[in-house]
C-alpha positions in Angstrom: 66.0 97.0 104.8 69.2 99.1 105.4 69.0 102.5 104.7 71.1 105.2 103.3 71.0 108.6 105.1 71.4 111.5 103.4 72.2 115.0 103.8 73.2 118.5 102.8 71.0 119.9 100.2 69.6 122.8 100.1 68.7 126.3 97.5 72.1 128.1 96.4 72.7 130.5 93.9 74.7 129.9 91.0 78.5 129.9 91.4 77.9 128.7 95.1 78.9 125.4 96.4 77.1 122.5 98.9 78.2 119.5 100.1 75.8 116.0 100.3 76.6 113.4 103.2 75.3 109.7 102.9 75.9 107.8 105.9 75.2 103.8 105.5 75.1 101.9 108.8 78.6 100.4 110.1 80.2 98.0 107.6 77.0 97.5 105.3 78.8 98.3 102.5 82.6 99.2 103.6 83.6 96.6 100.5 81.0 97.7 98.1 81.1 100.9 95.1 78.7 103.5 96.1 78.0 106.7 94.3 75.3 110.1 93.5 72.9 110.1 90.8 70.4 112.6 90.2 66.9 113.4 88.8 65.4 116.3 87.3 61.7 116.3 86.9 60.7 114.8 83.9 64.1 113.2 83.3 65.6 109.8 84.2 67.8 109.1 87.0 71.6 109.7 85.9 75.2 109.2 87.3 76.7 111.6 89.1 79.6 110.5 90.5 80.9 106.8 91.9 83.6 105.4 93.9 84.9 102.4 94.5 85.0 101.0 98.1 88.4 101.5 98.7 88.5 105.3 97.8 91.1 104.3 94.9 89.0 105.1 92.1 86.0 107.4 90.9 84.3 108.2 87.8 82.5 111.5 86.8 79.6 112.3 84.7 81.2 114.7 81.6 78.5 117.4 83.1 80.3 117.9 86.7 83.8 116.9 86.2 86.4 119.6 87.4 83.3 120.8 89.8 82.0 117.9 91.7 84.3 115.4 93.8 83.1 112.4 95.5 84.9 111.1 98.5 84.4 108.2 100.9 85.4 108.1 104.3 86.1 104.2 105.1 86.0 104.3 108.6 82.5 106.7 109.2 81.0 104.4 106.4 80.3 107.9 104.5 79.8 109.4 100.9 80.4 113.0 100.2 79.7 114.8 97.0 81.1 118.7 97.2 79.7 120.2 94.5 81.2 123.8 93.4 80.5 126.1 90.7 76.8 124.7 90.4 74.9 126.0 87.7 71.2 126.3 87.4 71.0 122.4 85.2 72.5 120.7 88.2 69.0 121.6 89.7 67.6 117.9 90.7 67.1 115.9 93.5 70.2 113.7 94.7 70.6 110.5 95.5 72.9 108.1 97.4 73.6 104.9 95.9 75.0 101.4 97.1 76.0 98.3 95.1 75.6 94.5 96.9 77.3 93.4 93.9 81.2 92.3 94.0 83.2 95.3 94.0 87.3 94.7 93.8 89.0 97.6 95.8 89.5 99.3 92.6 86.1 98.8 90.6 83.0 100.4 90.5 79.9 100.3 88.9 78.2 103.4 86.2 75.0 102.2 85.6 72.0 102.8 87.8 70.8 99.1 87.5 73.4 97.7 89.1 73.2 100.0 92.4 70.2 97.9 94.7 70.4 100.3 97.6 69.1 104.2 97.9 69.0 106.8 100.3 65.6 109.0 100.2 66.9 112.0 97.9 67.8 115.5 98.8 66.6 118.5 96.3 69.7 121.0 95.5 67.7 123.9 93.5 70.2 126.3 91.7 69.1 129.6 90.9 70.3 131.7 88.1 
């Protein structure tokens, strides 16, 4: 089962910023989208962010655009999510996501059901 290591959470005050790591072992999924979702307790599992294998392209959730960027770094196989200006709702526990399915340079997937691979989870608690 290949597995997606993440990193990088932690307990910040609000206005502070962290950054998650998800490291993938070498070339499992250097042509596939990957992405962050998250889940607060009692809530379903919802995008964060996603990018498509090539770095190209990303998509936003409404809730962390202009605060959040996602960037992949090809060669390290590696996700990051900065996340700045956090506010005490992006209190959840993060996840790292990978697609098998076909991804073209540019593409990328939103929904959870088509990412098949995830990392553990990492709790960011924002406090007000």
């Amino acid at each position: 089962q290949v597995q997606l290591v993440e990193s990088g959470g932690g307990l910040v005050q609000a206005g502070d910023s962290l950054r998650l790591s998800c490291t993938a072992p070498v070339r499992t999924f250097s042509r596939n989208a990957m992405g962050w979702f998250r889940q607060a307790p009692g809530k379903e599992r919802d995008l964060v962010a996603v990018i498509s294998w090539s770095a190209v392209n990303t998509y936003y959730a409404d809730s962390v655009k202009g605060r959040f960027t996602i960037s992949r770094d090809i060669a390290k196989n590696t996700v990051r999510l900065q996340m700045n200006s956090l506010k005490p709702e992006d209190t959840a526990v993060y996840y790292c996501a990978a697609t098998s399915k076909y991804s073209s340079s540019t593409g990328y997937y939103t929904s959870r059901n088509d990412y098949d691979y995830w990392g553990q989870g990492t709790q960011v608690t924002v406090s007000s």
